[in-house]
ZAMARLUM-414409 format. One record per atom (N, C-alpha, C): atom name; residue in one letter; x, y, z; residue number from 1. Coordinates in nm, 2 decimals, always signed. Atoms other than C-alpha are relative to their C-alpha. Layout:
N
TIBA  atom  res      xx      yy      zz    n
TIBA    CA    A       X       Y       Z  NUM
...
***
This chain:
88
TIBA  atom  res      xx      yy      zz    n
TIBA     N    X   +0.00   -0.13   -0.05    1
TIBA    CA    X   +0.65   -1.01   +3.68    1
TIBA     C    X   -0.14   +0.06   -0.02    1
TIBA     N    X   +0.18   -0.06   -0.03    2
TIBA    CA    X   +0.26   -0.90   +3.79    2
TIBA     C    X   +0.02   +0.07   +0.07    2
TIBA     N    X   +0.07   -0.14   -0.05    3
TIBA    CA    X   +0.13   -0.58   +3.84    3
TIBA     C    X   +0.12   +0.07   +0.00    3
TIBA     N    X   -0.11   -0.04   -0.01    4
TIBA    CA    X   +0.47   -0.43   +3.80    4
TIBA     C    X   +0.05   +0.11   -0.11    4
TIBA     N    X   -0.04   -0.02   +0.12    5
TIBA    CA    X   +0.66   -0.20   +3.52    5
TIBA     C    X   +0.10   -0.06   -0.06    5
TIBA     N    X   -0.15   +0.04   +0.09    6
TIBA    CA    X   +0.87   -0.37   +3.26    6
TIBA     C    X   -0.07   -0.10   -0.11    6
TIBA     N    X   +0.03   +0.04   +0.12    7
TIBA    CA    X   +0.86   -0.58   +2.97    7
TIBA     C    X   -0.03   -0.17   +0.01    7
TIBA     N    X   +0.03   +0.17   -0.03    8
TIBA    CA    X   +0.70   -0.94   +2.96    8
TIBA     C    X   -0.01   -0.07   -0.11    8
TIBA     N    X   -0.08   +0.07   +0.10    9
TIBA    CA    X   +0.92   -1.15   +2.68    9
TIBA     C    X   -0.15   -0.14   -0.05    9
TIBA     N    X   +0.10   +0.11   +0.01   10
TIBA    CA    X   +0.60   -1.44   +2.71   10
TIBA     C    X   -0.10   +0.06   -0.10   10
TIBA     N    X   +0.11   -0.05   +0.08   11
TIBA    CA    X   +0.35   -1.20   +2.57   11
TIBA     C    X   -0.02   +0.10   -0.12   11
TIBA     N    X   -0.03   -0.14   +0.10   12
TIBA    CA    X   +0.52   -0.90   +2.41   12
TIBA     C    X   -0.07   +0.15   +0.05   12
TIBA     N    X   +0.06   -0.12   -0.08   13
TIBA    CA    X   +0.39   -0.65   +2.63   13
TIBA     C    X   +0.09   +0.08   +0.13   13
TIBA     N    X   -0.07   -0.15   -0.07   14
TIBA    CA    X   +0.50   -0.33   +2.82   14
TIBA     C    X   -0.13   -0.02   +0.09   14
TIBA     N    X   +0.13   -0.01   -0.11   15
TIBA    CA    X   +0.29   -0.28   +3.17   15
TIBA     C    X   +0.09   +0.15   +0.05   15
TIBA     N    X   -0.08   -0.12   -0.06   16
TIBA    CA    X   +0.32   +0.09   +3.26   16
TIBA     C    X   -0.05   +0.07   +0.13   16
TIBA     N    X   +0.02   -0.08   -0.16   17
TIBA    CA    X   +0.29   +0.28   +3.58   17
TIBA     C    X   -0.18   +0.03   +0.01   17
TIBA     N    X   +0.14   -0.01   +0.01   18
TIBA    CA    X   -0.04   +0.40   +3.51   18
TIBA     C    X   -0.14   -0.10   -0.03   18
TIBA     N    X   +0.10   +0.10   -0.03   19
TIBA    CA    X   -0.21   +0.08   +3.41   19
TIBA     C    X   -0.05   -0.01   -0.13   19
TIBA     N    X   -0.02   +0.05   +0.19   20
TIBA    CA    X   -0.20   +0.07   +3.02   20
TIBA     C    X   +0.10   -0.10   -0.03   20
TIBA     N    X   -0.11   +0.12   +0.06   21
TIBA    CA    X   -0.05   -0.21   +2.85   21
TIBA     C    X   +0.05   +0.02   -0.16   21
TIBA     N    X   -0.03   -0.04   +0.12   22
TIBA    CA    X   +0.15   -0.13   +2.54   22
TIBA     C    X   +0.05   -0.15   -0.06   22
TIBA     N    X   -0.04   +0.09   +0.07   23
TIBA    CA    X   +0.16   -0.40   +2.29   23
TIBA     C    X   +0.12   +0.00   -0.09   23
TIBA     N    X   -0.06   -0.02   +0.10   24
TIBA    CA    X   +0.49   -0.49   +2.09   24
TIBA     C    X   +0.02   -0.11   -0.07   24
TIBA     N    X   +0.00   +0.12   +0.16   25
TIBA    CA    X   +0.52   -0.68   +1.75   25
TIBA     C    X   +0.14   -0.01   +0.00   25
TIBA     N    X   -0.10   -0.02   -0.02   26
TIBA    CA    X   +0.83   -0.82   +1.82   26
TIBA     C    X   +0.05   -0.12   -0.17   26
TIBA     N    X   -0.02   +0.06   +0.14   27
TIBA    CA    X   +0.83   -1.04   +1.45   27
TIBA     C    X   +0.09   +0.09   -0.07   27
TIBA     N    X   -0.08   -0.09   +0.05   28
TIBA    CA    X   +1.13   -0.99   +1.23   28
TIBA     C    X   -0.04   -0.03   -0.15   28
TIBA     N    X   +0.04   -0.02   +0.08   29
TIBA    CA    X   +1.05   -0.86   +0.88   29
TIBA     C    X   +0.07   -0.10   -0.10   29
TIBA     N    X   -0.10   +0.09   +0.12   30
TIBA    CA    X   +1.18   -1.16   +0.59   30
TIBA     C    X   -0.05   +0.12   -0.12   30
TIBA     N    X   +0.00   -0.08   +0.10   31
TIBA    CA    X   +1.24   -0.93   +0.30   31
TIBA     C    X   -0.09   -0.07   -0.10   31
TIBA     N    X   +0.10   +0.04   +0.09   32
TIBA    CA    X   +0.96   -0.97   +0.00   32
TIBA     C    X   +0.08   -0.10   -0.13   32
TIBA     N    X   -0.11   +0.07   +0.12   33
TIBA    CA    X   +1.26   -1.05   -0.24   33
TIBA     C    X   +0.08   +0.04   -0.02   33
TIBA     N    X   -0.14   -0.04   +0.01   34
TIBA    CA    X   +1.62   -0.99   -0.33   34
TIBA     C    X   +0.02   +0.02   -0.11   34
TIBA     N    X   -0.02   +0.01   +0.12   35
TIBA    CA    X   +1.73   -0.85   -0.58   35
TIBA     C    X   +0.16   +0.08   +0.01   35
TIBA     N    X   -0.17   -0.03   +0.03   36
TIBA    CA    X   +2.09   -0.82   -0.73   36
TIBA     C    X   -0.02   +0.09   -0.07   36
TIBA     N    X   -0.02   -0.11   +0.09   37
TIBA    CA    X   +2.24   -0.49   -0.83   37
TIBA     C    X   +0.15   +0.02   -0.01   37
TIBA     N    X   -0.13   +0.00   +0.10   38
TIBA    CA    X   +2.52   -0.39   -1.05   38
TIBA     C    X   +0.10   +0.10   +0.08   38
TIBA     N    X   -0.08   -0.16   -0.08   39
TIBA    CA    X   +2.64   -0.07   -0.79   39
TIBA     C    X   -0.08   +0.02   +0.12   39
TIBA     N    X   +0.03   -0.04   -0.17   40
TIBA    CA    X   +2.61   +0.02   -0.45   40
TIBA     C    X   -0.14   +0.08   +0.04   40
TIBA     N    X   +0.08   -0.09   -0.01   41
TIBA    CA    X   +2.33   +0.28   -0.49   41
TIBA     C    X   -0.07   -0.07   -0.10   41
TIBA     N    X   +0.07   +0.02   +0.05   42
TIBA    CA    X   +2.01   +0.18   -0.59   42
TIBA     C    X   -0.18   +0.08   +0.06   42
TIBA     N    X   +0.17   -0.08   +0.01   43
TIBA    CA    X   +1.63   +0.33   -0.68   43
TIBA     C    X   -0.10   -0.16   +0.05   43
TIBA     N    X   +0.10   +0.14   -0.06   44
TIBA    CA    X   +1.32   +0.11   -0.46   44
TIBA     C    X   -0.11   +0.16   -0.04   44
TIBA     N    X   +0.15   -0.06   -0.03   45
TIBA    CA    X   +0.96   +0.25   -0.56   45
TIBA     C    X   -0.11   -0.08   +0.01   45
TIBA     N    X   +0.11   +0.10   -0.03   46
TIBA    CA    X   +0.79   -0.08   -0.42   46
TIBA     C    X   -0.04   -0.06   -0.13   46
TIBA     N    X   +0.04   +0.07   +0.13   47
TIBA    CA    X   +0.75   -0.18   -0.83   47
TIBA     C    X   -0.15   -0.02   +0.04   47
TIBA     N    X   +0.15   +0.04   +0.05   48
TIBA    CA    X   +0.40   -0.17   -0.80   48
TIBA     C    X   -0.06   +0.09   -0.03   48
TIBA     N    X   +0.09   -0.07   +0.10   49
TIBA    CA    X   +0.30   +0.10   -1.02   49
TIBA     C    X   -0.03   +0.13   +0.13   49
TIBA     N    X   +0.04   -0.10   -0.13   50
TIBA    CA    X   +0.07   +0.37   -0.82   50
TIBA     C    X   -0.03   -0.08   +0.16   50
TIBA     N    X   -0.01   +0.06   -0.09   51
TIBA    CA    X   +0.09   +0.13   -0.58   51
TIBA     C    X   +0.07   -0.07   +0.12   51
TIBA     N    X   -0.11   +0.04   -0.11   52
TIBA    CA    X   +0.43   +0.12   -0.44   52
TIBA     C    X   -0.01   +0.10   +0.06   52
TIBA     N    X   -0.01   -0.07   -0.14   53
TIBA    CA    X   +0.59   +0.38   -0.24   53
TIBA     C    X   +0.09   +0.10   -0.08   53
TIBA     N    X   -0.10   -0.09   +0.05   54
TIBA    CA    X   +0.78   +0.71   -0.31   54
TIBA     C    X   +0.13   -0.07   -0.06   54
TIBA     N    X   -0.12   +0.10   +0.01   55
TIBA    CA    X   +1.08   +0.63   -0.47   55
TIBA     C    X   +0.11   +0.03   +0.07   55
TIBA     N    X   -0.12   -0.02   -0.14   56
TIBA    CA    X   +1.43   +0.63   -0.19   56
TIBA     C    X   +0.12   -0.05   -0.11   56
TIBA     N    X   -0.13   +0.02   +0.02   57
TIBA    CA    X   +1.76   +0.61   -0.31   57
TIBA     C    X   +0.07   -0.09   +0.09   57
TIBA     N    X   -0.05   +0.06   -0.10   58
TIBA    CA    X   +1.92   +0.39   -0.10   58
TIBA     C    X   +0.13   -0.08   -0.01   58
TIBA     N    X   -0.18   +0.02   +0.07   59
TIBA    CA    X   +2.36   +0.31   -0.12   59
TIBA     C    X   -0.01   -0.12   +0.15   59
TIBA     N    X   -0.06   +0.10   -0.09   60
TIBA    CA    X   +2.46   -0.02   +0.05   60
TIBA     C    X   +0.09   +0.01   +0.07   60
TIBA     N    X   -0.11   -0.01   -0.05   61
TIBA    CA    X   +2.81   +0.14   +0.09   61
TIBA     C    X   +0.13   -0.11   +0.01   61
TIBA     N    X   -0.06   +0.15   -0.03   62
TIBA    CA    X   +3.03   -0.12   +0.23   62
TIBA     C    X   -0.01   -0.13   +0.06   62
TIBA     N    X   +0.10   +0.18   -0.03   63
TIBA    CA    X   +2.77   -0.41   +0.32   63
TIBA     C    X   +0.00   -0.06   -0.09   63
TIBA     N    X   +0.01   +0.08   +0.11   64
TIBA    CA    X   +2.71   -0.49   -0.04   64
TIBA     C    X   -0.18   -0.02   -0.01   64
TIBA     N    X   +0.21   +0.05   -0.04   65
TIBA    CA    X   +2.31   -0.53   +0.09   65
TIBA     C    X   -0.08   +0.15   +0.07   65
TIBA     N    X   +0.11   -0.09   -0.03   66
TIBA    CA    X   +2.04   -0.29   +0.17   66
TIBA     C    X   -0.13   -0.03   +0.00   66
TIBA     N    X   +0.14   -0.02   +0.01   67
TIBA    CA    X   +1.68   -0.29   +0.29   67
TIBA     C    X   -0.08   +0.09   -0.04   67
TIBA     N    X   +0.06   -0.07   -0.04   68
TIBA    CA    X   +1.43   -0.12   +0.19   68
TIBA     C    X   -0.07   +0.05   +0.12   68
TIBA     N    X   +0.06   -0.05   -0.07   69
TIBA    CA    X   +1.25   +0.10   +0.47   69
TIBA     C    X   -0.15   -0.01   -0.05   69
TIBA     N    X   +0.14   -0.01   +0.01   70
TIBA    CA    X   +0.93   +0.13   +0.32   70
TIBA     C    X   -0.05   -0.13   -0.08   70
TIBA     N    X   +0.10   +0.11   +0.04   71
TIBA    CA    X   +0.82   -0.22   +0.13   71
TIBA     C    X   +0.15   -0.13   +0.06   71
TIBA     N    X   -0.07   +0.11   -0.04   72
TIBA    CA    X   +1.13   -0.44   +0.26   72
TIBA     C    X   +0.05   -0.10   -0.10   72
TIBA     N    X   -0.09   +0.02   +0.15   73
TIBA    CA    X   +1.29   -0.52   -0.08   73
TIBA     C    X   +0.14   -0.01   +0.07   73
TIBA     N    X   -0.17   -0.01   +0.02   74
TIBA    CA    X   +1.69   -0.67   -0.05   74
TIBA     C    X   +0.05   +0.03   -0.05   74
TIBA     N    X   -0.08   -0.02   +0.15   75
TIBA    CA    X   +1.91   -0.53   -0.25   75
TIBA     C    X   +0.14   -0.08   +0.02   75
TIBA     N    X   -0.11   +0.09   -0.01   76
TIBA    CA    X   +2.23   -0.75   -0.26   76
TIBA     C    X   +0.11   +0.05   -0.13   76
TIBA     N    X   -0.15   -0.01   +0.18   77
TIBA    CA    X   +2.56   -0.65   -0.50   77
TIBA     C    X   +0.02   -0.12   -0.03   77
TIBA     N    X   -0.01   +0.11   +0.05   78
TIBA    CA    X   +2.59   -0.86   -0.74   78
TIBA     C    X   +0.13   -0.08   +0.02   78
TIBA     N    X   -0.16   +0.05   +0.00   79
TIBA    CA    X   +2.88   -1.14   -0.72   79
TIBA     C    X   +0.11   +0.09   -0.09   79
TIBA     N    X   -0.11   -0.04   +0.06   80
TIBA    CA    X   +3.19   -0.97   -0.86   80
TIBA     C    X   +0.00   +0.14   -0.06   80
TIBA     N    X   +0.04   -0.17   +0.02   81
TIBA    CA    X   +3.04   -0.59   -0.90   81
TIBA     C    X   +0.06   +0.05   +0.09   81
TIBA     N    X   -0.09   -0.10   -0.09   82
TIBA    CA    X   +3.26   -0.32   -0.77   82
TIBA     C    X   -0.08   +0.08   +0.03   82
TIBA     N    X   +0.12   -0.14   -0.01   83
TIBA    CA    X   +3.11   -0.10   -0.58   83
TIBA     C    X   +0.04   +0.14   -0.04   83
TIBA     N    X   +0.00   -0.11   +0.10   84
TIBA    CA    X   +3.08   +0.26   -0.71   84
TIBA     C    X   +0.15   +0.04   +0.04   84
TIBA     N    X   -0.11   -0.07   -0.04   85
TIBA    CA    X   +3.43   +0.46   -0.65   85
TIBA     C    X   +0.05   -0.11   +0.05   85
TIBA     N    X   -0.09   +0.07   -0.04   86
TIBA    CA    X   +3.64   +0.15   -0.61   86
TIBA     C    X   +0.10   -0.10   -0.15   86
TIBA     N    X   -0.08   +0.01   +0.12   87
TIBA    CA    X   +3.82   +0.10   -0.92   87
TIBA     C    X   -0.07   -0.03   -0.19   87
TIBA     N    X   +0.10   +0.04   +0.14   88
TIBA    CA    X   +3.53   +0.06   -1.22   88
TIBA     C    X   +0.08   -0.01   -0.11   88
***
């Protein structure tokens, strides 16, 4: 598809009306590392000191797993951990 609008899967590129080409990073993020928690709701502040990231609250719910948004940390419940409000 040349000289046209739409998306070209070969390169990762947008071709727009006007004649800009928008680049997209279409790589999927592998999480840094996983880590098992005891409860559904858990604290991410990137663990690197003044170096991570605000800290986010973030509740798995009823996945059991959560990414972080800001450093891409797993969180995974642990084998045989109830999650919060399900019979502790």
């Amino acid at each position: 598809m040349r000289g046209g609008n739409g998306y070209h899967p070969q390169c990762g590129t947008v071709n727009r009306a006007a004649g800009s080409t928008i680049r997209i990073n279409m790589t999927v993020m592998t999480p840094l590392e996983t880590i098992e928690a005891d409860d559904t709701v858990v604290a991410c502040d990137g663990g690197n000191g003044p170096l991570g990231h605000p800290r986010v609250y973030l509740n798995m719910g009823d996945k059991g797993q959560i990414d972080c948004p800001y450093c891409g940390r797993h969180y995974v419940l642990k084998p045989g951990a109830r999650p919060a409000g399900h019979g502790h």
